[in-house]
VOMAR-632118 format. One record per residue: x, y, z of N, C-alpha, C, CB in turn. Coordinates in steps of 0.001 Angstrom, whole numbers, padded with zeros to 6 digits, always signed. Glycine has a CB too. Layout:
XYZXYZXYZXYZ...
This chain:
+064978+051327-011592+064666+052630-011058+063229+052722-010551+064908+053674-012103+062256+052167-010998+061075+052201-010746+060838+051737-009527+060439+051667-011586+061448+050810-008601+061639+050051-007644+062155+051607-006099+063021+048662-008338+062847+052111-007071+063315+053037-006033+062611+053757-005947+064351+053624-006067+061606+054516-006784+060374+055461-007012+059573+054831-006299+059799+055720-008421+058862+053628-006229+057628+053385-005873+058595+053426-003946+056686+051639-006821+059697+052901-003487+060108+052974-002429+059879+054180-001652+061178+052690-002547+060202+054971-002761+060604+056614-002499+059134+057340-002130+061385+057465-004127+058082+057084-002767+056813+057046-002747+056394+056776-001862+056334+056520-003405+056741+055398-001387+055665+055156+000060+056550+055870+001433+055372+053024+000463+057703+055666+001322+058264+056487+002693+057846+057611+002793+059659+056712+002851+057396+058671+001576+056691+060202+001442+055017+059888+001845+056860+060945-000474+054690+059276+001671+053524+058748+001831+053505+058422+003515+053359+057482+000796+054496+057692+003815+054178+057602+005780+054484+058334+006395+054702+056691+006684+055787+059178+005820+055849+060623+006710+054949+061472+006654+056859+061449+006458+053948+061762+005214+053225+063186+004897+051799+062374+006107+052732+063662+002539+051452+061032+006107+050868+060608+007169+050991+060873+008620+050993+059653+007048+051640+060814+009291+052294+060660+010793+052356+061839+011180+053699+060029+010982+052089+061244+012358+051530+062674+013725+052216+062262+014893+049540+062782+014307+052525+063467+015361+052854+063128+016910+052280+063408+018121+053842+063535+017194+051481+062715+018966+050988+063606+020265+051707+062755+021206+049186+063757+020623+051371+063947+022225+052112+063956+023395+051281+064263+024245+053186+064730+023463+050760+064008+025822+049876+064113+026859+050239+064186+027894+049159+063380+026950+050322+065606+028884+051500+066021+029848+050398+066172+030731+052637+067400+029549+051132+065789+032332+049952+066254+033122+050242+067902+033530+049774+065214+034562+049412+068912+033814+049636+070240+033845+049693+070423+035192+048694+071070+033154+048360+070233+035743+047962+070485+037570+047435+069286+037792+046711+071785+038132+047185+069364+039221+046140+068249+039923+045821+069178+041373+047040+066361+040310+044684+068557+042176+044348+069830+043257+044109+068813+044200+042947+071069+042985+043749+068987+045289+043644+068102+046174+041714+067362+046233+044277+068991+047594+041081+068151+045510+039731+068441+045042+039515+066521+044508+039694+070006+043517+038675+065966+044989+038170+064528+044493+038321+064487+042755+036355+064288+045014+038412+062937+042259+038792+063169+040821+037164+062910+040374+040166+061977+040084+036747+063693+040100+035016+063920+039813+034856+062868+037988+034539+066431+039553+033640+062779+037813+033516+062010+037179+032909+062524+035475+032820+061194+038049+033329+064128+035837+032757+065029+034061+034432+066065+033919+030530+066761+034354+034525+065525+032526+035717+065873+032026+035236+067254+030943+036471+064430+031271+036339+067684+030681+035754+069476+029874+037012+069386+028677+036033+071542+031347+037334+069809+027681+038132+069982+026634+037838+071484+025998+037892+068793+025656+038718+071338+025635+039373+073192+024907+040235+072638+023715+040803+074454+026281+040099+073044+022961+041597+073231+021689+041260+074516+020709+041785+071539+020338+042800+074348+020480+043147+075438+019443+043924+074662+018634+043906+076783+019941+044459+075314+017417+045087+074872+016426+045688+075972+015713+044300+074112+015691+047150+075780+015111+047894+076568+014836+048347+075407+013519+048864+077145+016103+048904+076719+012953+049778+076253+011119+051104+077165+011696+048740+077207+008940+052115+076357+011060+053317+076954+010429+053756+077754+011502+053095+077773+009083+054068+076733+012617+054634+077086+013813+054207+078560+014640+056044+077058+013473+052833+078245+014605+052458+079282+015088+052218+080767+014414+053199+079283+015907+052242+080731+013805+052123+081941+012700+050511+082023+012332+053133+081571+011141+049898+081523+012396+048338+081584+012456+047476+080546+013459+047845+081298+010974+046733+080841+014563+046674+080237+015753+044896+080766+015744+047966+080842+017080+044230+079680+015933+042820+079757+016210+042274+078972+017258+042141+079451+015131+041461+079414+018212+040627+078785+019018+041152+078696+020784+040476+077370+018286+040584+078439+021973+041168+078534+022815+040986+077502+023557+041050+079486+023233+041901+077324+024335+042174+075795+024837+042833+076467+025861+043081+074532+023873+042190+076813+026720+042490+077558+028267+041352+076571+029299+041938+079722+028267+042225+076532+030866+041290+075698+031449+040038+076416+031792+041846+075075+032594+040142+077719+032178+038472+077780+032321+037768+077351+031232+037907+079164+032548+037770+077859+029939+036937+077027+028665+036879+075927+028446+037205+077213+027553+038084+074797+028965+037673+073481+029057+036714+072977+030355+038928+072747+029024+037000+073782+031618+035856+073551+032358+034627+074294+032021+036146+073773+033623+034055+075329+031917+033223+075718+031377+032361+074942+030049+033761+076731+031217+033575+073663+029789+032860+073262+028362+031905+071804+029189+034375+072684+026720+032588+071613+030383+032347+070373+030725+031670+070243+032030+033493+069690+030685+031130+071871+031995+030240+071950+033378+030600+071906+034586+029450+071101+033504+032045+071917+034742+032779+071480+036168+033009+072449+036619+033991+070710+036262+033044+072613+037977+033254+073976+038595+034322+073768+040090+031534+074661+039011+034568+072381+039904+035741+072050+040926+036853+071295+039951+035170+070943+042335+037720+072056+039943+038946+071220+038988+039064+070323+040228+040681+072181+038357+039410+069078+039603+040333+067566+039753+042096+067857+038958+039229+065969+038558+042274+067501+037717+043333+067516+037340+042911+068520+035936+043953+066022+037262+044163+068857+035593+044268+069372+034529+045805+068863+033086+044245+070804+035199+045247+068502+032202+046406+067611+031441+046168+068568+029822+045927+065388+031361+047794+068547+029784+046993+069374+028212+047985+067994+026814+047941+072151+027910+047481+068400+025899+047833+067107+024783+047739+068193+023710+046569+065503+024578+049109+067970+022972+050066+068636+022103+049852+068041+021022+051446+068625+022443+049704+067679+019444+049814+067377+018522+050215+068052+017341+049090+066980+018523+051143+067305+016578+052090+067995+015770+051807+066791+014421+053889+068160+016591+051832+067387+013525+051898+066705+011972+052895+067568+010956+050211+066715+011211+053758+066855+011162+054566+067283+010563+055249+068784+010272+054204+066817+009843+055013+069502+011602+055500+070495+011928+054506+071725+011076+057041+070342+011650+053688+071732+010442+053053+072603+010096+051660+072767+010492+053211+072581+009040+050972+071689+011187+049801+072003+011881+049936+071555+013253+048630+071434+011253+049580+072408+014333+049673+071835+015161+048555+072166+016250+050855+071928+015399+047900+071258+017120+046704+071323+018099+047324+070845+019298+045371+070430+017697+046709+072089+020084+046900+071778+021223+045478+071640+022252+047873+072735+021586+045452+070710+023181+043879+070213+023929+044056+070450+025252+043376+068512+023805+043510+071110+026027+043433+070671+027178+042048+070129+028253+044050+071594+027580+042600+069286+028958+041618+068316+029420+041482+068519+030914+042032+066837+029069+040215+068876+031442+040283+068952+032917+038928+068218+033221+040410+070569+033561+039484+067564+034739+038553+066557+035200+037729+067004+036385+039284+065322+035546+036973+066878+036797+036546+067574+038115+034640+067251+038319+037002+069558+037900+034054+067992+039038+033052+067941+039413+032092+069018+038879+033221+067853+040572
């Protein structure tokens, strides 16, 4: 039995570990792909039920000084369904 416990143990152990992200492209503009990138996130628990911070593209450009979007990509991360961050990333000039 102990064999199945310590089994049982580590599979709880790599799931309570493991994350999932995901990185979607959102926009792109016809605007040159400039060489200063900007980030935003927020983060949410328990499917959204408590949600902090903003991860909107003006605040990711605004974070990154750009004032001509290039592209815009946002990146999703999930751990195990109770925390989850979301980023978005814009490239530009």
């Amino acid at each position: 039995m102990s064999k199945i416990k310590v089994a049982a143990a580590a599979v709880l152990a790599v799931v309570a570990l493991s994350a999932c992200s995901l990185t979607l492209p959102v926009n792109a503009t016809s605007n040159s792909v400039g060489s200063k990138v900007g980030t935003a996130s927020a983060t949410g628990f328990l499917q959204v039920l408590f949600f902090g911070g903003d991860a909107s593209i003006r605040t990711a450009a605004k974070n990154g000084g750009i004032s001509k979007i290039s592209t815009v990509d946002l990146k999703k991360s999930d751990i195990l369904g109770i925390v989850q961050t979301y980023e978005c990333i814009v490239t530009g000039d």
